[in-house]
C-alpha positions as CSV (number, residue, x, y, z in Angstrom):
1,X,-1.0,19.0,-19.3
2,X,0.5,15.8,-19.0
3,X,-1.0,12.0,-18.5
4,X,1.2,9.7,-16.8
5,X,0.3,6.0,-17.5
6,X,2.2,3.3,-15.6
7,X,2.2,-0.4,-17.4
8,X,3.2,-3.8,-16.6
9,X,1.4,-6.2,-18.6
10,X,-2.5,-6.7,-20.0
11,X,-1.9,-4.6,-23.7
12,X,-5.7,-4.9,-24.1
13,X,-6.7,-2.9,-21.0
14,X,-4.2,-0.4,-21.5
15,X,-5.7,-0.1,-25.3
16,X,-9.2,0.8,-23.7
17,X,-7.5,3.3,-21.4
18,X,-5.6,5.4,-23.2
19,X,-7.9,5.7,-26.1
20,X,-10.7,6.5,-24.0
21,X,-8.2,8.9,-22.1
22,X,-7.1,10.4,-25.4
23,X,-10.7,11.3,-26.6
24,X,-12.0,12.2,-23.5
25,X,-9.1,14.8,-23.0
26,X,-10.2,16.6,-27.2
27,X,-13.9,16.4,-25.9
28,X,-12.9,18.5,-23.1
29,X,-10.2,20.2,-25.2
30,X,-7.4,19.8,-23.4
31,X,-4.2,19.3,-24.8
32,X,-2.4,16.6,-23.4
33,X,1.2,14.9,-23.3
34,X,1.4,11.1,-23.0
35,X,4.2,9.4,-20.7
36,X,3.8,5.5,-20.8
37,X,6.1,4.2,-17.9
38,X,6.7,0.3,-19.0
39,X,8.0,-0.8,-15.5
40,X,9.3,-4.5,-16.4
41,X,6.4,-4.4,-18.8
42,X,6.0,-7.8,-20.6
43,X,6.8,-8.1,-24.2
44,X,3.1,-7.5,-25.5
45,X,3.0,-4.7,-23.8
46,X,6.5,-3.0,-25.5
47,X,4.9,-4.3,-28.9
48,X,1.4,-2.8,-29.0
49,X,3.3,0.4,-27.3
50,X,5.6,0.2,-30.1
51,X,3.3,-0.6,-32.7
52,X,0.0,1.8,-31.6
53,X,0.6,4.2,-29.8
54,X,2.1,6.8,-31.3
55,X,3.3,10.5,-30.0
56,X,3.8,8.8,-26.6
57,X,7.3,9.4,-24.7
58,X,7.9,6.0,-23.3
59,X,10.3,5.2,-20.6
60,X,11.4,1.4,-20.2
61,X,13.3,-0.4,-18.0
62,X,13.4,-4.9,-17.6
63,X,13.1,-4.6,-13.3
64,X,10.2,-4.1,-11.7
65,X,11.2,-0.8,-10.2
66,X,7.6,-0.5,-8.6
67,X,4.4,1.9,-8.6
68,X,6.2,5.2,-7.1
69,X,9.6,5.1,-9.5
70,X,7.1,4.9,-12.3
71,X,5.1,7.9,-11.2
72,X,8.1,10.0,-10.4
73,X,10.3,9.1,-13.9
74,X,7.2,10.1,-14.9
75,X,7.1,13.3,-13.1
76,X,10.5,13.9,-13.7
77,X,10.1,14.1,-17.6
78,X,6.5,16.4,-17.8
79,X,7.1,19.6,-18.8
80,X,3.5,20.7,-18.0
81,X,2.1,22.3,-15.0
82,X,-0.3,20.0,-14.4
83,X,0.1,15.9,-14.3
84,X,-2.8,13.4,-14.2
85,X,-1.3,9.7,-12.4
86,X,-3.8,7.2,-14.8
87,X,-3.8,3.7,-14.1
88,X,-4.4,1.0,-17.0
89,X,-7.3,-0.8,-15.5
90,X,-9.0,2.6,-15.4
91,X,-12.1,3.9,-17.5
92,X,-12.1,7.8,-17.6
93,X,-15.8,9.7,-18.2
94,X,-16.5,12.9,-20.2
95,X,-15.6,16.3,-17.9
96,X,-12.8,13.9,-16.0
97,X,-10.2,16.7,-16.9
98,X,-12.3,19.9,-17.8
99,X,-13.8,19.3,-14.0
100,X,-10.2,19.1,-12.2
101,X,-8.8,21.5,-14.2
102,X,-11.4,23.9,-13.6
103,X,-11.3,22.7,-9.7
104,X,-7.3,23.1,-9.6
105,X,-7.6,27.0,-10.5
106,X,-10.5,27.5,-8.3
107,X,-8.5,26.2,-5.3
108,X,-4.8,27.4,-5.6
109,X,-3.6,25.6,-3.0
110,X,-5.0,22.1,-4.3
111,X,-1.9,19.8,-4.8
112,X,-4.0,16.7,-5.7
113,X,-7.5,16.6,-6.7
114,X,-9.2,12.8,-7.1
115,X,-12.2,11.9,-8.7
116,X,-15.4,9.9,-7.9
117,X,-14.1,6.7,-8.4
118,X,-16.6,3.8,-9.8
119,X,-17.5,0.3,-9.5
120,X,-18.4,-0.8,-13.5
121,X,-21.6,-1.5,-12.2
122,X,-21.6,2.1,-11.3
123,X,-21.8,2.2,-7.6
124,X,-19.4,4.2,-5.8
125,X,-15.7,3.0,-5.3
126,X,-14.0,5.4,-3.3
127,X,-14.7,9.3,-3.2
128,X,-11.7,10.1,-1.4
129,X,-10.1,8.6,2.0
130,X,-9.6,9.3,5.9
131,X,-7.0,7.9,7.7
132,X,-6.9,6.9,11.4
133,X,-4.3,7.4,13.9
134,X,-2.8,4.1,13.5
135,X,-3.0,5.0,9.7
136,X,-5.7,2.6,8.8
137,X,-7.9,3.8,6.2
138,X,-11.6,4.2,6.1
139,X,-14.0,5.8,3.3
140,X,-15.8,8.3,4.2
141,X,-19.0,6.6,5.1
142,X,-20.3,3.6,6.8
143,X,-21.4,0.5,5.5
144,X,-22.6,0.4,2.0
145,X,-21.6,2.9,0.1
146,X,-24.3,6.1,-0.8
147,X,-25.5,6.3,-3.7
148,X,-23.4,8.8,-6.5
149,X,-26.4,11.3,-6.2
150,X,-24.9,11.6,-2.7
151,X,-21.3,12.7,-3.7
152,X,-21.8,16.9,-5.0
153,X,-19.4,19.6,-3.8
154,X,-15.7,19.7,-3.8
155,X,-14.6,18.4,-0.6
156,X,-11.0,18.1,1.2
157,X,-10.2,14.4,2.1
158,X,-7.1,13.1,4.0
159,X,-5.9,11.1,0.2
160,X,-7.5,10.3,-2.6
161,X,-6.8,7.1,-4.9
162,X,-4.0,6.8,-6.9
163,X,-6.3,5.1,-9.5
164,X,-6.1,9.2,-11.0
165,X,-4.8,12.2,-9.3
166,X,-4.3,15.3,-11.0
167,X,-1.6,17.0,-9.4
168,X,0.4,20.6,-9.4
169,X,4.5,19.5,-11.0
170,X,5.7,21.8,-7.9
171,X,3.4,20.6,-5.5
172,X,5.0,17.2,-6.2
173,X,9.0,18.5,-6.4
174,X,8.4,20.5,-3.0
175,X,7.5,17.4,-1.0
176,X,10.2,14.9,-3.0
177,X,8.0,13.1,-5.0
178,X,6.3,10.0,-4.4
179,X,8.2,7.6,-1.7
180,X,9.7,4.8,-3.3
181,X,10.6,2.7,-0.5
182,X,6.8,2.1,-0.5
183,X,7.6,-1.0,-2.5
184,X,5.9,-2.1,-4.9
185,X,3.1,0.2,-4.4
186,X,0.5,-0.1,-1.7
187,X,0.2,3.3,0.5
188,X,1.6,5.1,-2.5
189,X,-1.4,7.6,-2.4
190,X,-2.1,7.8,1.4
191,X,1.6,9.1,2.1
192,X,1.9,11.6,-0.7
193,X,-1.2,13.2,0.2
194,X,-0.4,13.1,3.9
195,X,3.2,14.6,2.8
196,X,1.3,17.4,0.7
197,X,-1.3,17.9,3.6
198,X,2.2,18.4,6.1
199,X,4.2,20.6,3.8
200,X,0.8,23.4,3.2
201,X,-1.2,22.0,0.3
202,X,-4.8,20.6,0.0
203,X,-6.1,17.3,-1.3
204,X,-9.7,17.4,-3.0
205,X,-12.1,14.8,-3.8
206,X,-14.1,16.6,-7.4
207,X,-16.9,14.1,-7.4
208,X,-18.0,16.1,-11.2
209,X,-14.4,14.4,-12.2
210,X,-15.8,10.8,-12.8
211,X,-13.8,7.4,-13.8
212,X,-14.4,3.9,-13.7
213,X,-12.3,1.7,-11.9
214,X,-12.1,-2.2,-12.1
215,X,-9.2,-3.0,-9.6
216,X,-7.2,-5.7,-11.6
217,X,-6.5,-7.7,-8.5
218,X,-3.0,-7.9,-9.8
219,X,-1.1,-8.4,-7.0
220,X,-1.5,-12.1,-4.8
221,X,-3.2,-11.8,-1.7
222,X,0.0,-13.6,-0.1
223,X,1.8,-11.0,-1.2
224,X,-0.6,-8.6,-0.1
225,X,-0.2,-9.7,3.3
226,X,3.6,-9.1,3.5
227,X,3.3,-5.5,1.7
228,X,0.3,-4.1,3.2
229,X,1.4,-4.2,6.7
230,X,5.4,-3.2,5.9
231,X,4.0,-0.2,4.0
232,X,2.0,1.0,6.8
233,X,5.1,0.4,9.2
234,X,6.8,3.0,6.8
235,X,4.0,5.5,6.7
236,X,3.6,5.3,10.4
237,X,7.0,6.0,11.2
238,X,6.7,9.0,8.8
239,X,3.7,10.3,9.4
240,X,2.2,9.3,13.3
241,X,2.4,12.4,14.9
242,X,0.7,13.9,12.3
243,X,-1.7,12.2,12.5
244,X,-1.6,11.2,16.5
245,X,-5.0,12.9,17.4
246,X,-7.4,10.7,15.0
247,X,-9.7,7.9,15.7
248,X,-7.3,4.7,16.9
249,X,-9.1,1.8,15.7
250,X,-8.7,0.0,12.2
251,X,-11.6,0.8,9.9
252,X,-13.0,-2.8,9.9
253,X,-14.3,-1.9,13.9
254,X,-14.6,1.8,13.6
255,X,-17.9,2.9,14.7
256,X,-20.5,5.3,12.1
257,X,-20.2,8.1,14.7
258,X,-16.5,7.2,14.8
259,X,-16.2,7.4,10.8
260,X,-18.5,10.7,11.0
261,X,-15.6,12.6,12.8
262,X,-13.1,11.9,10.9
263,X,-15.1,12.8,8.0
264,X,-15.9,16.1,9.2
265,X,-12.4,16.9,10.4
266,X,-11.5,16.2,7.0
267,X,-13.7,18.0,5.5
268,X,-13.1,21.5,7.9
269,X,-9.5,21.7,6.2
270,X,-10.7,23.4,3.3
271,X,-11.3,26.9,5.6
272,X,-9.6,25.3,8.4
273,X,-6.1,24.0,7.1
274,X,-3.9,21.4,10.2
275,X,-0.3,23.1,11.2
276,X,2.1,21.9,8.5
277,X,5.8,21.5,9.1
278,X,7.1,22.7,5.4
279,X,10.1,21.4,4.5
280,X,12.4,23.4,1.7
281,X,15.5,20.6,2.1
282,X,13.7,18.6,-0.6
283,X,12.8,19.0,-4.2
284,X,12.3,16.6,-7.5
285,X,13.8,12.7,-6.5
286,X,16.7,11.8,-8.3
287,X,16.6,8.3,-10.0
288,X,18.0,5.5,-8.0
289,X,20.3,3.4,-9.0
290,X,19.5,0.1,-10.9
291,X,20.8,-2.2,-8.1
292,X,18.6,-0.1,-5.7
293,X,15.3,-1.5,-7.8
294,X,16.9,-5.3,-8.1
295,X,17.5,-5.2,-3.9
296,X,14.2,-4.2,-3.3
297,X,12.6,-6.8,-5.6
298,X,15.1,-9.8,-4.0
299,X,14.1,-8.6,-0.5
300,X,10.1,-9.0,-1.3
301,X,10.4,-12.0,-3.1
302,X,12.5,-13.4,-0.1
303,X,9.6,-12.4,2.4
304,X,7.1,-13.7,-0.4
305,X,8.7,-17.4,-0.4
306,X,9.2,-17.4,3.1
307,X,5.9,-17.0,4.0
308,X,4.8,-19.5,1.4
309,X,6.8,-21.6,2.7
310,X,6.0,-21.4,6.5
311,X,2.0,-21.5,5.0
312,X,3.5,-24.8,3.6
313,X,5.1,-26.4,6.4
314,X,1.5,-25.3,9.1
315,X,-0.2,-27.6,6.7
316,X,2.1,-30.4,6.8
317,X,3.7,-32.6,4.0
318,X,1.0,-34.3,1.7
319,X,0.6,-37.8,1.7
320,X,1.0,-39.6,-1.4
């Protein structure tokens, strides 16, 4: 199978990664192919890539050409049937392939299957996703999180976390590939699992498939606030009738019982699948043009300084 790793900068985290990746894949004796995707990477990165890691097919480019190209250059060049998404700031644990794996040829029609997803202090992260009607998101609990003990069988979620997805190559050419107009990568996840959920596939949560996750914090919470809410625009004018019959309220005032049905309406879809509207017109994405990558950074970093700007201005000139 093949791991696909998507770098822009910290060479030290992406050391722990990938050798952690690379031993727990012999201890659970699964060959592996490695695809480092250095999108805009810095220079430390290219050098420890280029003096370290060898075996690795590395694909390069100076633009930032955001968290979806990546993935699907990466897609585009495994030869493998199966392709695990890794992200650098991510710890993987012993069984993390064995147990998808063994979960992906128990349940044929399982396009994506996540893991339990970790805090480092070892409470639980994530464990899959729902989302609402108005494509808010909400784990599937409420309040604190339940303890791991809590998190057992295979379960179908509405997305799991791009943090690592193991994913069928065909599964991921029939619906197109990962939307890269989702720039430069929040909503990634929820909207290829919502297209693989719409097109006949399952998503799986395999809480036995265990990584730890420490969430960089990468991207500026200004920025945050420009993305976040564009992104969702997109998926919404995708994806809202799908989706039309769910829970309308944003997760932050979402009720337990609330969360409780979505959960279990999630959860039916492994015997009880929702009507899908498969689409054949599509197939593997075909790289974009480099100007296409420079427009969408301009057009962000635009929104980015005018914001800043307008934050500037609401708080008046300083006095000297």
């Amino acid at each position: 199978m093949t791991i696909v790793v998507p770098v822009i900068r910290d060479p030290d985290r992406l050391r722990r990664c990938l050798f952690l990746a690379i031993d727990v894949a012999h201890q659970d004796e699964v060959a592996v192919d490695l695809v480092l995707v250095l999108d805009g990477a810095s220079d430390d990165v290219h050098h420890f890539v280029t003096s370290d890691v060898a075996g690795a097919t590395v694909l390069s480019w100076p633009e930032r050409r955001g968290f979806a190209a990546g993935l699907n250059a990466g897609f585009r060049v495994a030869a493998t049937q199966y392709v695990a998404v890794l992200q650098d700031d991510v710890e993987v644990q012993p069984g993390w392939l064995r147990s998808t794996l063994k979960t992906a040829h128990h349940y044929p029609r399982a396009a994506a299957i996540g893991s339990l997803v970790l805090w480092p202090d070892r409470t639980v992260q994530t464990a899959g996703a729902v989302i609402g009607g108005d494509g808010f998101t909400v784990p599937p609990w409420f309040g604190d999180p339940p303890g791991r003990e809590s998190f057992v069988d295979v379960r179908t979620v509405d997305y799991v976390s791009a943090s690592t997805i193991l994913v069928r190559r065909e599964a991921w050419a029939a619906v197109g590939g990962f939307d890269e107009d989702l720039y430069p990568g929040i909503y990634v996840d929820a909207d290829f699992c919502t297209a693989l959920w719409n097109s006949g596939w399952q998503v799986l949560c395999d809480p036995a498939s265990v990584i730890i996750h420490t969430r960089s914090g990468s991207t500026p919470s200004s920025l945050k606030a420009i993305v976040w809410p564009a992104n969702r625009t997109r998926f919404m004018a995708k994806w809202s009738a799908f989706v039309s019959d769910r829970q309308l309220r944003p997760s932050i005032s979402m009720t337990a019982d609330e969360i409780a049905q979505e959960v279990r309406r999630a959860r039916s879809w492994l015997d009880s699948p929702p009507p899908t509207t498969i689409r054949t017109n599509l197939g593997p994405p075909v790289e974009s043009p480099v100007d296409v990558y420079v427009r969408r950074e301009r057009d962000l970093l635009r929104k980015h300084v005018a914001q800043l700007q307008a934050e500037l201005d609401a708080q008046g000139s300083p006095t000297r």
